[in-house]
C-alpha positions in Angstrom: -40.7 78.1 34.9 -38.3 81.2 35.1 -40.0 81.9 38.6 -39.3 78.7 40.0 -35.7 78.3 39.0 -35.9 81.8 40.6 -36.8 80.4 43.9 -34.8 77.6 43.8 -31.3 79.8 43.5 -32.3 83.0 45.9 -35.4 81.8 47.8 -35.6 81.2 51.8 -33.2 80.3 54.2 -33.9 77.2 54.1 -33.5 76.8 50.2 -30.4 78.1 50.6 -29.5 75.0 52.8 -30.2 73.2 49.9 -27.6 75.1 47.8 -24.8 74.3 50.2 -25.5 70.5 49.5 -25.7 70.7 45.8 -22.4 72.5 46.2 -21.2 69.9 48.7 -21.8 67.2 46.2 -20.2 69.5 42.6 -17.4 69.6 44.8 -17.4 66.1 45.4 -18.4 64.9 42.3 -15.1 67.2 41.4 -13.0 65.7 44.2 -13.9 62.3 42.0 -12.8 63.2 38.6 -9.8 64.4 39.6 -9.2 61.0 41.6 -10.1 59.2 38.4 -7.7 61.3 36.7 -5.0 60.3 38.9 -5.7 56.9 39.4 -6.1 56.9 34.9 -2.4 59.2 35.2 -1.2 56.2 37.6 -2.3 53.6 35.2 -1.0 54.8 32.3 2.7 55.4 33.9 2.2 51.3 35.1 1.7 50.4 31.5 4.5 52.2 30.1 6.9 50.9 33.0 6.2 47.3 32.2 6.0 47.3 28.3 9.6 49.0 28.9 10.6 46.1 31.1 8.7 43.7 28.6 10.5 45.4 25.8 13.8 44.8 27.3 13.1 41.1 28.6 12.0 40.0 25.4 15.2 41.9 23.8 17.6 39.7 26.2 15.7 36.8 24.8 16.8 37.8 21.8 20.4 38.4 22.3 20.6 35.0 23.8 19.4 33.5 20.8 21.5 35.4 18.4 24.6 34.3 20.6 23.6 30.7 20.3 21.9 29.7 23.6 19.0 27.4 23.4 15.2 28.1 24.0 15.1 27.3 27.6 18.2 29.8 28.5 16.7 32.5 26.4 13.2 32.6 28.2 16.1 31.9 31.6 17.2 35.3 30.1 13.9 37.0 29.9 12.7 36.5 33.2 16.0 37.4 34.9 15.9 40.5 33.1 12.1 41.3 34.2 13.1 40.7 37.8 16.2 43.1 37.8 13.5 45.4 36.3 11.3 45.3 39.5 8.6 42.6 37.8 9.2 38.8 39.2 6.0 36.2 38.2 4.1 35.5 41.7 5.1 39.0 43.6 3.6 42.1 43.9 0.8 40.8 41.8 2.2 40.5 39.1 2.4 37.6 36.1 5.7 37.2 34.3 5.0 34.5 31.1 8.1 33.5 28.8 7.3 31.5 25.9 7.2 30.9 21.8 4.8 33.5 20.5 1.7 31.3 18.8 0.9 34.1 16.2 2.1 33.7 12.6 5.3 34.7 11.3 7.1 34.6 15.0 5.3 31.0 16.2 9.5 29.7 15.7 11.8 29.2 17.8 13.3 31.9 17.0 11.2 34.2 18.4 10.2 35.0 22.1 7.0 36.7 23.6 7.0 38.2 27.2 3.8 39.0 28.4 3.6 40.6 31.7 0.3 41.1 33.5 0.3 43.3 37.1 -2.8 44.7 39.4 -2.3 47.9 39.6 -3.1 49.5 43.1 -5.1 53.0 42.9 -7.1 55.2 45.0 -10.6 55.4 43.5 -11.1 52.8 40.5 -11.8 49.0 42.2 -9.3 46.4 42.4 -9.4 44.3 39.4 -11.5 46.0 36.9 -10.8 46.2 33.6 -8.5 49.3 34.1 -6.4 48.7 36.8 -5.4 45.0 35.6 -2.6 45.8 32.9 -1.5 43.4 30.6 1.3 44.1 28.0 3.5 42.0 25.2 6.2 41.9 23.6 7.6 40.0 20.9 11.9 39.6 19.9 13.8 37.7 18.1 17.4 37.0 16.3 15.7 38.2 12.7 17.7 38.5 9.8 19.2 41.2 7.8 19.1 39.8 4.4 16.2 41.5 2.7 14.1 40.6 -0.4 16.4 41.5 -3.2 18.6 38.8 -4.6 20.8 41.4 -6.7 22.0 44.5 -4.6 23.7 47.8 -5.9 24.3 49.4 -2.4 26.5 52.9 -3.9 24.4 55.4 -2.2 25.4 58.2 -4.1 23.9 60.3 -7.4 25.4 57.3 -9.6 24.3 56.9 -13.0 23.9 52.9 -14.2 25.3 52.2 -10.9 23.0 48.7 -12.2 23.0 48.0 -15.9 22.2 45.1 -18.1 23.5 44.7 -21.7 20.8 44.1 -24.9 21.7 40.3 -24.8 21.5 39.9 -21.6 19.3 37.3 -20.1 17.9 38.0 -16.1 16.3 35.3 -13.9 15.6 36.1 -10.7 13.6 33.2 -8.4 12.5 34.9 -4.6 14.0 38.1 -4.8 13.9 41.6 -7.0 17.1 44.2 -7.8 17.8 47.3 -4.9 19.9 50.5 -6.5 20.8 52.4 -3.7 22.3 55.4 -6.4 19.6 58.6 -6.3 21.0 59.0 -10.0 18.8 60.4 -12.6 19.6 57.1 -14.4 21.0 54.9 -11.3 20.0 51.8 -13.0 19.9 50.9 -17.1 18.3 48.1 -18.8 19.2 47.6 -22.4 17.8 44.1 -22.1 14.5 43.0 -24.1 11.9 42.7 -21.8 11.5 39.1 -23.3 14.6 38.8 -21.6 13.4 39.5 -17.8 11.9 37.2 -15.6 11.6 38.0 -12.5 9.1 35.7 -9.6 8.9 35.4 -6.0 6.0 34.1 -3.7 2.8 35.3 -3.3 3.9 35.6 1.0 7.1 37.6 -0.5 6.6 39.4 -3.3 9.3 41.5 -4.4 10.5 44.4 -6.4 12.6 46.2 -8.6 13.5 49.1 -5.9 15.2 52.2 -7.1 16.8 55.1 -5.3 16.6 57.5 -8.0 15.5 57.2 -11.6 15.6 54.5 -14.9 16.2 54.1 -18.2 15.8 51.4 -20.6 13.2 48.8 -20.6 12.0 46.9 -17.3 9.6 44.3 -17.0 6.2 44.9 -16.1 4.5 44.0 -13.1 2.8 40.5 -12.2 0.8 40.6 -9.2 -0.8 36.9 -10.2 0.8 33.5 -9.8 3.3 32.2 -10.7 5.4 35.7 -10.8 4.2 38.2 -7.8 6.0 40.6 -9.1 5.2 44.6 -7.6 7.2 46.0 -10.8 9.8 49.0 -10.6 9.8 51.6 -8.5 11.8 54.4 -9.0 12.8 57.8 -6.0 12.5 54.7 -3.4 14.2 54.8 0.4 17.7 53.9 0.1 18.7 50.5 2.2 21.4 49.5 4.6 23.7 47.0 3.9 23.0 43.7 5.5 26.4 42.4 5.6 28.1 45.7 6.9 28.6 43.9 10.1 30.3 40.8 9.2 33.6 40.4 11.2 37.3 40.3 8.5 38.8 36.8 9.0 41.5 35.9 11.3 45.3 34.6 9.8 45.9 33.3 12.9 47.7 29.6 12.0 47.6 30.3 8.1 50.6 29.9 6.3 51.3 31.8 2.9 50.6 29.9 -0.1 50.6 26.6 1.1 51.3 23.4 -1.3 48.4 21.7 -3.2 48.3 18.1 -3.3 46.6 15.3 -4.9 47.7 14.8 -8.7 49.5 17.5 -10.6 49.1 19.5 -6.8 46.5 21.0 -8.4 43.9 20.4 -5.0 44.7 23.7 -3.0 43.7 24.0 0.9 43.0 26.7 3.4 45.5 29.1 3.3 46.7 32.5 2.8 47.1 33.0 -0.9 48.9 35.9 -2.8 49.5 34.4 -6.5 46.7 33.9 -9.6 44.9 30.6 -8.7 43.9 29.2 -12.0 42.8 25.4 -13.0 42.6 24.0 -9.0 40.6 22.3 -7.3 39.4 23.9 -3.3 39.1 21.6 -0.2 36.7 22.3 2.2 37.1 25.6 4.3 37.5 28.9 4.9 40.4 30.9 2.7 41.8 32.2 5.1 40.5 30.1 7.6 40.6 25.9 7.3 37.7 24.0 8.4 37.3 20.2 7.4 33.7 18.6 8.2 32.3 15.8 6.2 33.6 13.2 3.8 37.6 13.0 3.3 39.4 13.1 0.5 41.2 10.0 -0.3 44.5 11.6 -1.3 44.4 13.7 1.8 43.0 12.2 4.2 40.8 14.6 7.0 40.1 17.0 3.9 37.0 17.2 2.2 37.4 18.9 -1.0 33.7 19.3 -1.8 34.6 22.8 -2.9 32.4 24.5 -0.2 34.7 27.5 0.4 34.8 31.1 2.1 37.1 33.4 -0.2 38.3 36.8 1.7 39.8 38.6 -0.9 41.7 41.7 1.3 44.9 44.1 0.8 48.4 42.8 0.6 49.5 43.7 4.0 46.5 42.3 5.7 45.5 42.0 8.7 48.1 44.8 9.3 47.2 48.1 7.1 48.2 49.0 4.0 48.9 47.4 0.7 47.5 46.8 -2.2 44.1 45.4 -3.5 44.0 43.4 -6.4 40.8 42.5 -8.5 39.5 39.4 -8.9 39.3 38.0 -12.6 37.1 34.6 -13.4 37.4 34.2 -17.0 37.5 31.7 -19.9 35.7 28.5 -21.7 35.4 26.5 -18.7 32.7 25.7 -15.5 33.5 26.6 -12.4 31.3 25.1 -9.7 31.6 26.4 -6.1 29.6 26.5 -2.6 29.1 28.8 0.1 30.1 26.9 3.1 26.6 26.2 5.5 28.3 26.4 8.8 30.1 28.8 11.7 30.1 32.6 11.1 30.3 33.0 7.3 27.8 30.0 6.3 26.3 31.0 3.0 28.8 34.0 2.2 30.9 32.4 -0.7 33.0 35.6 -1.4 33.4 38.5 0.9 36.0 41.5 -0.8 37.4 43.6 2.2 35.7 47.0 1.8 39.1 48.9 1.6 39.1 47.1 -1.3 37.9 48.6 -4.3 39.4 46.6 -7.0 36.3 44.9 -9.0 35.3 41.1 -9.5 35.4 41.2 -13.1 33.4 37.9 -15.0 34.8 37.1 -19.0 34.5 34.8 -21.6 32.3 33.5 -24.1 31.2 30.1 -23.1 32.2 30.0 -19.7 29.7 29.0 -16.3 29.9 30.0 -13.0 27.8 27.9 -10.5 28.3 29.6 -6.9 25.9 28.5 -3.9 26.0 31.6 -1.5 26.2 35.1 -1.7 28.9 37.4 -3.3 29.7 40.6 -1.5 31.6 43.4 -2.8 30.6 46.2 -0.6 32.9 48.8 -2.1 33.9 47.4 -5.3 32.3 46.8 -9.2 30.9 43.4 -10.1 31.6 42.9 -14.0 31.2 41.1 -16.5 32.6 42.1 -19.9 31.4 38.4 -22.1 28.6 36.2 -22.6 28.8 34.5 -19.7 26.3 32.6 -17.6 26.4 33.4 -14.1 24.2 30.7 -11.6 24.2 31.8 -7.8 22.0 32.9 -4.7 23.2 36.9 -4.2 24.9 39.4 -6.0 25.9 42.1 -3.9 28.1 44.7 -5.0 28.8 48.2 -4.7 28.0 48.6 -8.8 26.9 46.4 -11.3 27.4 46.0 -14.6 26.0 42.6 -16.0 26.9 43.1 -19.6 25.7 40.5 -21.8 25.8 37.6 -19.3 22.7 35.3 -18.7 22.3 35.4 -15.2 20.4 32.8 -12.7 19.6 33.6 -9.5 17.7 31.5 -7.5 17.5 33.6 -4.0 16.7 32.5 -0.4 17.9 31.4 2.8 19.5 28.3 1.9 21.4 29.7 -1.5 22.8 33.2 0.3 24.3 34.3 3.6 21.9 35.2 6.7 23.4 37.7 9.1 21.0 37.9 11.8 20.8 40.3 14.9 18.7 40.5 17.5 15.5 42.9 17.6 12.2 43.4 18.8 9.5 42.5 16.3 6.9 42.9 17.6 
């Protein structure tokens, strides 16, 4: 064996010819892999170019969405966008498809998919094989902010019982857990019985009890079966943004101050500016500080509807110009109070929205007294109280702090009880 590998390397002349082809064809077989190389190094820059320009398509989609245009103009703005990107359907071999993504959760049409498919030209690898024919996808849409938690604590410092419940409290929570932002040893405290908790969401959602830093007090076990799907408490969790951070301050513009009520006694009040204790009225339909009348009138004002589906701003003295003072809120007594987040135009489900130079808190009193609010209540730099035995029905607490007391609170959470504030994303 060694003797004829021998020959084969240093033999005669003419097995030396022989050498100069198998080196001939290394050098090719060389030449080769570093075509394929190229050609794979070619490829791979294609694919990232288009997912880029499907990325950004898909994204325009989106913004046309979030802005209000319809289906047809957002997948107008997706294919736009492709061309001005250097990928129009039917040139250059290449596909552009626009259309509602069929794949569970974005098959709505609030989503949009762009697929783009090209033939990419190289120098060794055939024409459309599997690895010169590119195909990428991607998926955007106007998704909303609003997470899974239907009471909020978003101070995002070492806060202790930056969330704390009294030991007659009472907590429902339907479709949504509790976030404490705080990375206090003891950001949230629970004095309440755990016969006292009851916390369930869907077995598609469940949700937690999501903590920043630690606990004390007693918290309610998990559920993970039905009815409940409830994940339990979890304590050194990721602090969250704030959803509503990006929700525009109201415009005065046409608002007088402290406009007359009507109806009997004047005790129906209508959108306005407002700077005095409001106490024992009645709210027409719209936005304070902004009027807006929709549905059914009033038949002591005609063109109002006073169905008591409001937007509260509650701001500084001076506003919109700086400076001023903040006052606090104070909803107290024996008495129900029965309000609505409004379901239309930019603040549709946000029933009370407290101006973040604002830190005067929303304080809730009294021994027999109801709140029903449809919507969600935003404090984002302010305390929400409440110092009685109160009963508190809403969709969304959302507060810088909170401090429940003894109330018996009912939340019932999702998107048609609290405010949606959606932006446009890629999901996909």
């Amino acid at each position: 064996m060694t003797r004829s590998l021998r020959a084969f390397f240093i033999g005669s002349e003419s097995e030396g010819g022989q050498a100069i082809i198998l080196i001939a064809i290394t050098l090719l077989g060389m030449l080769m892999m570093v075509g394929v190389a190229i050609d794979a190094g070619q490829v791979y820059s294609a694919r990232r170019a288009m997912q880029e320009a499907a990325d950004a398509a898909a994204y325009a989609a989106s913004v046309t969405l979030y802005q209000g245009g319809s289906q047809a103009q957002a997948f107008q703005a997706a294919k736009d966008d492709a061309t001005t990107n250097g990928f129009t359907d039917g040139a250059s071999s290449t596909t552009v498809t626009v259309a509602q993504p069929t794949t569970s959760p974005y098959n709505t049409s609030e989503y949009v998919e762009v697929t783009i498919v090209r033939n990419i030209t190289t120098a060794l690898v055939p024409a459309q094989s599997a690895i010169t024919v590119v195909t990428v996808h991607a998926i955007s849409g106007a998704e909303s902010l609003n997470n899974n938690y239907a009471i909020m604590a978003l101070d995002r410092n070492a806060t202790n019982d930056a969330f704390k419940t009294g030991a007659s409290a009472s907590i429902t929570l339907n479709g949504g857990g509790i976030l404490v932002n705080s990375t206090g040893s003891t950001a949230a405290n629970s004095s309440t019985p755990l016969g006292n908790w009851n916390i369930a969401c869907p077995s598609t959602n469940p949700c937690n009890i999501d903590i920043g830093g630690g606990d004390t007090g007693s918290w309610p076990a998990a559920s993970s079966g039905s009815p409940n799907y409830f994940d339990g408490t979890r304590t050194s969790q990721p602090q969250q943004t704030d959803p509503f951070a990006g929700y525009p301050k109201p415009s005065t513009t046409g608002l007088t101050l402290d406009p007359a009520g009507f109806g009997p006694s004047n005790k129906t009040l209508q959108s306005g500016i407002y700077d005095y204790t409001i106490s024992g009225k009645n709210f027409c339909h719209g936005i304070y500080n902004i009027g807006e009348d929709t549905t059914t009138a009033d038949p002591t004002r005609p063109g109002y509807n006073c169905d008591g589906k409001v937007f509260i701003f509650n701001t500084l003295s001076n506003y919109p110009a700086s400076g001023g003072t903040c006052t606090g809120m104070v909803v107290s007594g024996n008495h129900d109070v029965t309000l609505a987040a409004m379901t239309t135009g930019t603040y549709a489900g946000l029933f009370f929205y407290q101006d973040s130079t604002c830190a005067a808190a929303l304080d809730f009193g009294g021994t027999s007294f109801e709140l029903t609010v449809t919507g969600t209540i935003y404090l984002p730099n302010a305390a929400f109280t409440s110092n009685g035995s109160s009963h508190i029905v809403g969709g969304q607490i959302v507060a810088k702090t909170l401090d429940l007391g003894n109330a018996t609170v009912d939340i019932t959470f999702n998107a048609g009880t609290s405010a949606q504030p959606k932006l446009p994303r890629l999901a996909k």
